[in-house]
BAFI-3210 file (N, C-alpha, C; in Angstrom, 3 decimals, decimal comma, padded with zeros to 6 digits):
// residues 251
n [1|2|3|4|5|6|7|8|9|10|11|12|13|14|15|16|17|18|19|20|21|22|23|24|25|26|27|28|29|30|31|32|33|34|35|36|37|38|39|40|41|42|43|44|45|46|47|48|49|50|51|52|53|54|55|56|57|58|59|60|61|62|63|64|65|66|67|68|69|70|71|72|73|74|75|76|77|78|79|80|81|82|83|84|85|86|87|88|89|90|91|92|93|94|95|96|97|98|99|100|101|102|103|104|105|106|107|108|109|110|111|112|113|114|115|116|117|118|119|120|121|122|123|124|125|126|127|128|129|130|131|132|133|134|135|136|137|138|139|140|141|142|143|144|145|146|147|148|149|150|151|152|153|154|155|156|157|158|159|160|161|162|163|164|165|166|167|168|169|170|171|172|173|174|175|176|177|178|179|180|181|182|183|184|185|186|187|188|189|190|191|192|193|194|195|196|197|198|199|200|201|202|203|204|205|206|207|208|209|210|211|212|213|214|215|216|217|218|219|220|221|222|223|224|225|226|227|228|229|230|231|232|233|234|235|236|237|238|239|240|241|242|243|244|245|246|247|248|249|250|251]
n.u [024,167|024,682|022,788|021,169|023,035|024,100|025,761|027,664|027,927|026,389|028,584|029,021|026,982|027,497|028,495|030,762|034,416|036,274|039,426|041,325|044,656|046,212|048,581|051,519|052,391|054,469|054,864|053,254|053,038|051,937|049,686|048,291|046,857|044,451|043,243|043,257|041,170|038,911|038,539|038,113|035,848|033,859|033,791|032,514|030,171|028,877|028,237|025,839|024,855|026,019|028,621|031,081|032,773|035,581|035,531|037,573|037,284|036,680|034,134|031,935|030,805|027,977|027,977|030,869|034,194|037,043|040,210|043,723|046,817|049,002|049,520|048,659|046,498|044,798|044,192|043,307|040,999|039,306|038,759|037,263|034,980|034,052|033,327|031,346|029,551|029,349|031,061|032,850|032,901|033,838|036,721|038,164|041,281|043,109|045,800|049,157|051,720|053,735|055,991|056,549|054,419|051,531|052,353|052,745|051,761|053,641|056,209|057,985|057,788|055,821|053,507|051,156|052,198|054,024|056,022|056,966|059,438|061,411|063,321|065,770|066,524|064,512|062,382|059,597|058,415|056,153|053,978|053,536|051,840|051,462|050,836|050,651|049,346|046,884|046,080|045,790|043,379|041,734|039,185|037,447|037,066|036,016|033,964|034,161|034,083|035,153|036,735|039,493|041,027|043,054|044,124|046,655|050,205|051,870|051,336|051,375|053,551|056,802|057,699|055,556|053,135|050,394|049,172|050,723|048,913|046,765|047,990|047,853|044,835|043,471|044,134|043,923|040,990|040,522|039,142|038,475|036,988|038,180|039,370|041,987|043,044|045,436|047,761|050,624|051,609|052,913|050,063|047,289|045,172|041,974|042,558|043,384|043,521|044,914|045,056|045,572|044,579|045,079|044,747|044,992|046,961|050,482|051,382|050,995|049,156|046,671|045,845|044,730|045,168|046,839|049,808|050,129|051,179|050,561|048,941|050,550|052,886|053,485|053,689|050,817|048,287|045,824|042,520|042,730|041,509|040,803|040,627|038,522|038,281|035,723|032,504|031,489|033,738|035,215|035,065|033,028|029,649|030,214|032,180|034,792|036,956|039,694|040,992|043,381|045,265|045,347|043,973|041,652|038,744|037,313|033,554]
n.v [023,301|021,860|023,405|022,629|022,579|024,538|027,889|027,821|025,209|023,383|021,076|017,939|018,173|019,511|020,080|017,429|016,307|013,145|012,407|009,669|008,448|006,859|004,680|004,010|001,139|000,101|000,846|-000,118|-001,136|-003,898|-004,524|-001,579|000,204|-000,981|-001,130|001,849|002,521|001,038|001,803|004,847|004,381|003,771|005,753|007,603|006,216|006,300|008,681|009,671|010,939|013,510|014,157|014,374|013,410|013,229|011,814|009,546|010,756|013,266|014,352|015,093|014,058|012,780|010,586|009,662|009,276|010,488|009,607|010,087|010,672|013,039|016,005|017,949|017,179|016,600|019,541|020,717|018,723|019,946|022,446|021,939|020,497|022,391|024,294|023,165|022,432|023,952|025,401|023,866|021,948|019,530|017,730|015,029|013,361|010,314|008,649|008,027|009,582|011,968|014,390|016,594|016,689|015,016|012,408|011,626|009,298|007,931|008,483|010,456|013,087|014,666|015,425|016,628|019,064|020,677|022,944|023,045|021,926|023,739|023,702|023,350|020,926|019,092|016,732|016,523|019,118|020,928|019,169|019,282|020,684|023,325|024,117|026,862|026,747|025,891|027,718|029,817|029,135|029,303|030,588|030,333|027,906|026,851|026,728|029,025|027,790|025,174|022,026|019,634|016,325|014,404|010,857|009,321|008,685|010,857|013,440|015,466|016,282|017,157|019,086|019,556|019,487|019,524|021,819|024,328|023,971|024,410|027,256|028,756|028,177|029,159|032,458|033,037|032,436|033,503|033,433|031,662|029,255|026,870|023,890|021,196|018,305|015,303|012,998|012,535|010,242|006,696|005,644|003,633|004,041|005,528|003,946|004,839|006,593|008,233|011,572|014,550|018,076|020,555|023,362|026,014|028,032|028,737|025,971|024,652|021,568|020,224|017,120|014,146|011,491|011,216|010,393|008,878|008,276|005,007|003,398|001,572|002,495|002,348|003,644|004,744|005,525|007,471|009,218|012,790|015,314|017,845|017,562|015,951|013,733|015,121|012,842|013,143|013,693|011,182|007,658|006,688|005,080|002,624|001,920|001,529|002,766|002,346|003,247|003,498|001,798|002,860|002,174|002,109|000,075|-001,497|-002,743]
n.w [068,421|071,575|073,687|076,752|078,854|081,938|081,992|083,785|085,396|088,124|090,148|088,492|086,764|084,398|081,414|079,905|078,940|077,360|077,636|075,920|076,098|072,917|072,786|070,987|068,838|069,664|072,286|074,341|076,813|078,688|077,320|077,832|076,052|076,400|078,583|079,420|077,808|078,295|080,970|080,062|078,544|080,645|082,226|080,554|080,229|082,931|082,760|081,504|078,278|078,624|078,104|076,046|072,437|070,192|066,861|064,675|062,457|062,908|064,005|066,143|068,744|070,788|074,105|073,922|074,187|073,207|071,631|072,080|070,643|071,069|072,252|070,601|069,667|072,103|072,421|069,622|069,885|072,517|071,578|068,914|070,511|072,282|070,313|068,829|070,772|073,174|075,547|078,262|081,135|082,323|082,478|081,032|081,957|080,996|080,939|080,237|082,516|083,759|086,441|084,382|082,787|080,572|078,639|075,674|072,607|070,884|073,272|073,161|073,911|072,860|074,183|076,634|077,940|080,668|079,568|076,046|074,048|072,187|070,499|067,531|066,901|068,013|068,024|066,755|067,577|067,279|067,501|070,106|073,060|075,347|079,120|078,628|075,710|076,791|078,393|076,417|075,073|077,069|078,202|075,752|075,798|077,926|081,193|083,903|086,628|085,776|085,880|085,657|085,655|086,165|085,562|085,703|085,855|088,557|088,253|089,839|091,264|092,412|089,624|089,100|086,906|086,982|088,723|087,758|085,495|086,866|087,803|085,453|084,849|085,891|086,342|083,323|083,820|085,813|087,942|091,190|091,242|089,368|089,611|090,135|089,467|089,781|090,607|092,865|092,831|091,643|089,646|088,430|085,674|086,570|089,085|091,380|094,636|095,766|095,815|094,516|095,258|093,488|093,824|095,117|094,413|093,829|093,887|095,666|096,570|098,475|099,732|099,613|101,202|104,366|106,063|108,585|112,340|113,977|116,403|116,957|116,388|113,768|110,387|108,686|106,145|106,424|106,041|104,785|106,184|105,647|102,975|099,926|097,842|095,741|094,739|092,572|090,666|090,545|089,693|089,249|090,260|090,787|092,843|094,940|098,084|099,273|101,817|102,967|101,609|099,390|097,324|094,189|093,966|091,447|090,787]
ca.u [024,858|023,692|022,490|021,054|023,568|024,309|026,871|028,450|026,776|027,129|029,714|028,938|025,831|027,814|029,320|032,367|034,801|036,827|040,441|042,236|045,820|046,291|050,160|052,138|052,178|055,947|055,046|051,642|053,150|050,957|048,356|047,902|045,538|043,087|043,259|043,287|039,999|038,135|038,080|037,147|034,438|033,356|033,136|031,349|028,641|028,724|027,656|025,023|023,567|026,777|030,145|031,084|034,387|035,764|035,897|038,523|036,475|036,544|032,925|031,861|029,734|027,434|028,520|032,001|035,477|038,535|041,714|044,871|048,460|049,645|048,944|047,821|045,274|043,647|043,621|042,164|039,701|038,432|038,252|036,429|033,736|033,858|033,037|030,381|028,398|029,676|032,073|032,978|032,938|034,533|037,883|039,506|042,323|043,239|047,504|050,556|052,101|055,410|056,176|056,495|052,601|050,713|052,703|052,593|051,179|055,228|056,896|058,667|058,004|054,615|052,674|050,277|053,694|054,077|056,466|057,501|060,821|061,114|065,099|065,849|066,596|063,686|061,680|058,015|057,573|054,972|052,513|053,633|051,841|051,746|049,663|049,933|048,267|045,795|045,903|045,333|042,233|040,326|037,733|036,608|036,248|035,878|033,441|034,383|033,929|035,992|037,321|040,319|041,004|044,457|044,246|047,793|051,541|053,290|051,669|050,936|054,567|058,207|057,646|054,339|052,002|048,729|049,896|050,945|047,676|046,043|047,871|046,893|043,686|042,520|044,218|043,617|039,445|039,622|038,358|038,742|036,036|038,610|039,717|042,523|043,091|045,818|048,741|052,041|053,001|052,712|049,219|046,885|044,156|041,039|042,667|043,915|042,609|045,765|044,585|046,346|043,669|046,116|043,798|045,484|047,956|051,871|051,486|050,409|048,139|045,673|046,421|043,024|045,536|047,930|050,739|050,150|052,023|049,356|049,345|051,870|054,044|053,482|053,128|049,657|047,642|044,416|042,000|043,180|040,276|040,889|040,037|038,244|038,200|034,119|032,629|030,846|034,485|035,250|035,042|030,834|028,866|030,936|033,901|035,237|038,523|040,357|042,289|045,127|046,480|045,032|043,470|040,152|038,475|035,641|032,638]
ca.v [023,341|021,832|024,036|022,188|022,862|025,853|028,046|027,473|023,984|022,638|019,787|016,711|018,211|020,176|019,322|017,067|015,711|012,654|011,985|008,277|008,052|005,485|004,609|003,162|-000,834|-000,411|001,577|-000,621|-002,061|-004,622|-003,645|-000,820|000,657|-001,770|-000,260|002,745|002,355|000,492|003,115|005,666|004,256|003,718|007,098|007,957|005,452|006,751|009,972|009,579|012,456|014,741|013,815|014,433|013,036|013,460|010,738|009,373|011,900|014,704|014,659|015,416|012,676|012,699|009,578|009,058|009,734|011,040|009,337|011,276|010,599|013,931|016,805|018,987|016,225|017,350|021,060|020,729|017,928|020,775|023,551|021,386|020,304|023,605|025,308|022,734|022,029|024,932|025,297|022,696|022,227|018,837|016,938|013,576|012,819|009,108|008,605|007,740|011,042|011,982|015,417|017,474|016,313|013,991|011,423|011,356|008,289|007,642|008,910|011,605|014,546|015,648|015,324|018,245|019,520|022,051|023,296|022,527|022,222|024,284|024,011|023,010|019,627|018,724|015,784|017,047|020,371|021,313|018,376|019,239|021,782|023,535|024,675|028,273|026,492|025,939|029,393|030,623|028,793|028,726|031,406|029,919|026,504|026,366|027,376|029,333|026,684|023,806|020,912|018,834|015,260|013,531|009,367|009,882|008,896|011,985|014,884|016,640|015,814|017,926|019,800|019,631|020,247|019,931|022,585|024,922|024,322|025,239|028,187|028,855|028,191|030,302|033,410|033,021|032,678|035,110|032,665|030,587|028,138|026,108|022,903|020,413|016,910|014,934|012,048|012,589|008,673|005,793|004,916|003,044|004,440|005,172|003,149|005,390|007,475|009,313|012,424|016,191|018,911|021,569|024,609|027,088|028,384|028,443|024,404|023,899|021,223|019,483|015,559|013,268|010,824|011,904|009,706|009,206|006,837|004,834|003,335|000,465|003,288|002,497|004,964|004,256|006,283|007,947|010,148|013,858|015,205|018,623|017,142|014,493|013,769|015,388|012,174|013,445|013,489|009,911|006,836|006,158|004,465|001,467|001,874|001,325|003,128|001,839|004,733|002,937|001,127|004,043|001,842|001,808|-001,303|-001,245|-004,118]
ca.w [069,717|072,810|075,176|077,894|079,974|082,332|081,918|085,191|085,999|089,520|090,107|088,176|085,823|082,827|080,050|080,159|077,893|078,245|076,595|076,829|074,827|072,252|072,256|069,588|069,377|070,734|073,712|074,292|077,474|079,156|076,963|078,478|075,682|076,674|080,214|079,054|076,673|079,092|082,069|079,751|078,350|081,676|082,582|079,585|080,435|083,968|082,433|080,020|077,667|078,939|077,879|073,853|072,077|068,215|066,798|064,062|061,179|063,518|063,782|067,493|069,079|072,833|074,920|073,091|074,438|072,807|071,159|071,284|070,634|070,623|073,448|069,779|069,867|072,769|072,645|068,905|070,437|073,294|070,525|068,049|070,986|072,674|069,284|068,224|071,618|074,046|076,893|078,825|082,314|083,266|081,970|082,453|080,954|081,185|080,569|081,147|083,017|084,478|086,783|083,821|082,235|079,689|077,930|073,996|071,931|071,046|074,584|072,437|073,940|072,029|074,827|076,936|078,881|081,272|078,301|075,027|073,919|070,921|069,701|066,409|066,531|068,756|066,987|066,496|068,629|066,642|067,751|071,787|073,663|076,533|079,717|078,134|074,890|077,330|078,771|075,419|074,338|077,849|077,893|074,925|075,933|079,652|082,345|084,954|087,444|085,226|087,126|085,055|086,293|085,358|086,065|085,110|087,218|089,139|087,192|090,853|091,603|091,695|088,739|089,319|085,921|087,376|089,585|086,377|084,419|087,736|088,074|084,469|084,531|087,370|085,828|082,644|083,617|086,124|088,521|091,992|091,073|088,774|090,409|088,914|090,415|090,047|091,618|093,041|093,012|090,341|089,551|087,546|085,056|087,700|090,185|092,449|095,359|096,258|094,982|095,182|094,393|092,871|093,859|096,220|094,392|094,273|093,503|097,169|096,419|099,190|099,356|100,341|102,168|104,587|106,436|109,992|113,104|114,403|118,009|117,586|116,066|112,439|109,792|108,154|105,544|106,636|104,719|104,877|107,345|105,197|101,579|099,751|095,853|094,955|094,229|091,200|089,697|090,017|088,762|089,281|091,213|091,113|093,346|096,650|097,752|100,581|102,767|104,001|100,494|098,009|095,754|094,125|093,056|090,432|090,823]
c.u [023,907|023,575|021,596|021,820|024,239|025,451|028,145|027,687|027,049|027,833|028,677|027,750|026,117|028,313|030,821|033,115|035,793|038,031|041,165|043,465|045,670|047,771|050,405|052,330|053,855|056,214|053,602|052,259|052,080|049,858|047,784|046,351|044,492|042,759|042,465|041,998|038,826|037,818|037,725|036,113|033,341|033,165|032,487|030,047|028,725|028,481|026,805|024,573|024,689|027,565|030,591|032,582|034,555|036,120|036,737|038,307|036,916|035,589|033,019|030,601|029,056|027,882|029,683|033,376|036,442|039,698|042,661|046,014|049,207|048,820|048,063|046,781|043,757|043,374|043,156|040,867|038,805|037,888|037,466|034,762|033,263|032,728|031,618|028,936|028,520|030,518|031,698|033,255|034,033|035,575|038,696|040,433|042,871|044,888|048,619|050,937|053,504|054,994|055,632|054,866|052,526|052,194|051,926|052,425|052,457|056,422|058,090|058,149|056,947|053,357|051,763|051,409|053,201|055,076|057,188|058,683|061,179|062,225|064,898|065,185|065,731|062,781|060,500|057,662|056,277|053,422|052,635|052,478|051,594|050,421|049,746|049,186|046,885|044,726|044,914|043,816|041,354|039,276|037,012|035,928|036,006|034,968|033,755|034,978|035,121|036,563|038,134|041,020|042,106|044,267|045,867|048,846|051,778|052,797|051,319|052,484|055,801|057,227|056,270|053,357|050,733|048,960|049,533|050,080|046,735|046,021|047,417|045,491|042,922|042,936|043,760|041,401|038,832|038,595|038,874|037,934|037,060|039,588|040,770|043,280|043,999|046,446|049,961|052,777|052,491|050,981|048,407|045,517|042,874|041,071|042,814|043,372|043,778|046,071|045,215|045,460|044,761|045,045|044,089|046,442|049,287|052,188|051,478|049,103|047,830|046,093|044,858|044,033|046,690|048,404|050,711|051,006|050,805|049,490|050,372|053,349|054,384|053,091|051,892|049,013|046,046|044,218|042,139|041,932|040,068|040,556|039,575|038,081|036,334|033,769|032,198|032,330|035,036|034,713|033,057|030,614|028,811|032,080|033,995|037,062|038,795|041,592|043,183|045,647|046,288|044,470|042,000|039,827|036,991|035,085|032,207]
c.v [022,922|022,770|023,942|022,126|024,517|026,578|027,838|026,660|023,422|020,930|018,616|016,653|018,819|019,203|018,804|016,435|014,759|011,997|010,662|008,109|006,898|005,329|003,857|001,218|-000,992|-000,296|001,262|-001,571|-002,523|-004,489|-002,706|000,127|000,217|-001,109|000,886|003,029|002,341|001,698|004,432|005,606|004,214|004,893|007,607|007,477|005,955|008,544|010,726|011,167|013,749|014,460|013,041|014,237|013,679|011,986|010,989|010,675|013,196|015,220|014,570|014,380|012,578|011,125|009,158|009,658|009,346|010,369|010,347|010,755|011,778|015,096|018,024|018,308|016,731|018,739|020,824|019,807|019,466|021,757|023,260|021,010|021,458|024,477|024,990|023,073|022,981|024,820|024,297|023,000|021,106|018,293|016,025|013,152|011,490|008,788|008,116|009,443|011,038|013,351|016,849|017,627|015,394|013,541|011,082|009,899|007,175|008,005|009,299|013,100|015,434|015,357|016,564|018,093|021,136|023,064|022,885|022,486|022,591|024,657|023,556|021,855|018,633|018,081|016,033|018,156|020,965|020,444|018,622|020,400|021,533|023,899|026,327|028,038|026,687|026,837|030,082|030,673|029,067|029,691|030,933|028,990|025,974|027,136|027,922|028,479|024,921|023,324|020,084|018,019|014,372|012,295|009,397|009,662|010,594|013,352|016,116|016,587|016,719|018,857|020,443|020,360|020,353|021,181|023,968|024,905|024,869|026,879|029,176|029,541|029,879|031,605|033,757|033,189|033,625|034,529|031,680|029,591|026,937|025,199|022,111|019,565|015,795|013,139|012,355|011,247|007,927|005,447|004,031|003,616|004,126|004,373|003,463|006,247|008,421|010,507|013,794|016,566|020,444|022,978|025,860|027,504|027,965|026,616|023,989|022,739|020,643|017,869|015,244|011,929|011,397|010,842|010,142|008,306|006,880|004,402|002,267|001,376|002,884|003,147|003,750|005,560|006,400|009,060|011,644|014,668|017,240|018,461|015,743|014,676|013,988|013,246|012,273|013,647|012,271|008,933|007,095|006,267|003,489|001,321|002,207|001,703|003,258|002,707|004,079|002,466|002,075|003,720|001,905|000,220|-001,246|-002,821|-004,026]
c.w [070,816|074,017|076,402|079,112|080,175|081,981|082,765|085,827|087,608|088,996|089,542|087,072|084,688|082,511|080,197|078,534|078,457|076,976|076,871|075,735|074,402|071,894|071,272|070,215|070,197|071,977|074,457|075,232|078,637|079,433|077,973|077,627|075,997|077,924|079,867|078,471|077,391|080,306|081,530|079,298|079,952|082,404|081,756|079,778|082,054|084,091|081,285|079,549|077,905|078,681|075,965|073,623|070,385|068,194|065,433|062,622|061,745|063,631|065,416|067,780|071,006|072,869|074,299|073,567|073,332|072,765|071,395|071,464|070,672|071,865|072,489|069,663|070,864|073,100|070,831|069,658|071,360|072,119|069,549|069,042|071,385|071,410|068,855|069,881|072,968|074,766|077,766|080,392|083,136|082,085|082,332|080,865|081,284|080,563|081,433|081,372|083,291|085,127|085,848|082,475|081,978|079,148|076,389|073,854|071,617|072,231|073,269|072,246|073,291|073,253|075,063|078,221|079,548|080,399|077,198|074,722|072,118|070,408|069,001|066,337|067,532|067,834|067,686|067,542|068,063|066,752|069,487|071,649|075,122|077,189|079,220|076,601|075,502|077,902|077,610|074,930|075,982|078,688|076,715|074,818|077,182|080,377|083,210|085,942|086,803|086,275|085,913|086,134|085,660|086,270|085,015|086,301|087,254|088,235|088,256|091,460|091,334|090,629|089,035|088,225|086,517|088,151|088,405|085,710|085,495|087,872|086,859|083,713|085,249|086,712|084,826|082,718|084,480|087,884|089,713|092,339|090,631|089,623|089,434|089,974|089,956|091,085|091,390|093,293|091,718|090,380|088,574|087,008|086,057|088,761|091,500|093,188|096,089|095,258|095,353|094,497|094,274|093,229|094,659|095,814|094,363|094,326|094,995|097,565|097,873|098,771|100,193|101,134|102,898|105,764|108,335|111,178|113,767|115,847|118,272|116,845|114,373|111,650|108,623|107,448|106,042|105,975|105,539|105,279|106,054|103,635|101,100|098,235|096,059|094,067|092,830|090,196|089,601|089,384|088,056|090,191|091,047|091,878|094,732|096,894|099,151|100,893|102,804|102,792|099,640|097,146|095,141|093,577|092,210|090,731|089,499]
res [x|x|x|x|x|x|x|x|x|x|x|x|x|x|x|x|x|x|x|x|x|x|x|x|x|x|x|x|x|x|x|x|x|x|x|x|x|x|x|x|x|x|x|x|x|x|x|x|x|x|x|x|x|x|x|x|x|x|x|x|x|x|x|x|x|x|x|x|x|x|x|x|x|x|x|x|x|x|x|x|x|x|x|x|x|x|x|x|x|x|x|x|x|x|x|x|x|x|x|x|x|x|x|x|x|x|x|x|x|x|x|x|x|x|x|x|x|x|x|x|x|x|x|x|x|x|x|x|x|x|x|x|x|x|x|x|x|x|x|x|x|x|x|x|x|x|x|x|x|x|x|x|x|x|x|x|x|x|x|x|x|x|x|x|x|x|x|x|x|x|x|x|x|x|x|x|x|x|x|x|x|x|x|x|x|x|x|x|x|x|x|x|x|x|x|x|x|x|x|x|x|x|x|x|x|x|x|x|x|x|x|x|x|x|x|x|x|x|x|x|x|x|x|x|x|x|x|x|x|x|x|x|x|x|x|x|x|x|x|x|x|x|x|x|x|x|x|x|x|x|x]
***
């Protein structure tokens, strides 16, 4: 086990882990796995020596992010690194999303959901889970302090899961260190800077842009003077993110 890191590390120096779905070749629209692949490796290499994956064996690996088709995917993945190399502190999940969470490998419902749907004739409930899966396992595999990072559409949105694993988390550890970060509109894998930090409770998240009328009386986005995405949870120290359109751009 590695224990070079603290138990409660400051922002951006524990242990992270980093998950990117691999969808089915039918639901692989405009190649998105490649997307998908590419920006997590890129946070892996933008975090050398700290950030451990499973790979296809199930062997646990430093600088290597995480496959999953399946939301049981990534709660075994945490419990398998957790167990091997200790509690974890940071989490990015890289996906397609909707309101109600993560997006399965087949968009059928086995995703990491705010809840499962567990009637009969429900095709594969047994590979879904939920944020009380998450509940369950996270004294065992989380720091205090944890920070979880969805590059993911709408999962701070209506329903609002990030929200729900927030409120979650924080009970479940006992703790108002635990942070969980989010988008409430369409975006693109690390592209986006319209960020909700889910942390206050009651799914009242914090927004880093907020909708203003400017002096010719047009509504224009400026950065939310009350929050800013930690940069130690984005992309690197490659990226430029322009207030007014939301976007990031990697060099």
């Amino acid at each position: 086990m590695d224990t070079s890191f603290d138990e409660e590390p400051a922002l951006g120096t524990g242990r992270c882990v980093v998950f990117y779905v691999e969808m089915s070749k039918a639901f692989d629209f405009s190649n998105d796995n490649k997307a998908f692949r590419r920006v997590a490796e890129r946070f892996v290499r933008n975090r050398p020596d700290r950030c451990y994956g499973v790979d296809a064996s199930g062997n646990v690996n430093v600088n290597q992010a995480s496959k999953f088709k399946t939301g049981k995917d990534i709660i075994d993945g945490l419990k398998t690194i957790a167990g091997q190399e200790g509690k974890i502190a940071e989490v990015y999940i890289i996906s397609h999303g909707y309101p109600k969470g993560i997006i399965d490998g087949d968009m059928s419902s086995k995703g990491l959901l705010s809840e499962c749907d567990k009637s009969a004739n429900h095709k594969g409930p047994s590979e879904c889970r939920s944020v009380d899966d998450i509940k369950a396992i996270a004294t065992d595999v989380f720091t205090k302090n944890v920070k979880v990072v969805f590059h993911a559409c709408n999962v701070s949105k209506e329903e609002n899961f990030a929200g729900a694993l927030y409120d979650n988390l924080a009970k479940a550890l006992k703790s108002d260190d635990v942070g969980v970060f989010g988008h409430d509109d369409n975006t693109m894998a690390g592209y986006n800077c319209s960020w909700v930090q889910d942390d206050s409770g009651g799914h009242e998240g914090k927004r880093e842009r907020i909708k203003v009328p400017s002096s010719d009386g047009k509504m224009i986005w400026i950065p939310n003077p009350e929050f800013q995405m930690p940069r130690e949870l984005q992309l690197g120290n490659h990226e430029t993110c322009d207030k007014k359109s939301g976007y990031i751009g990697v060099r």
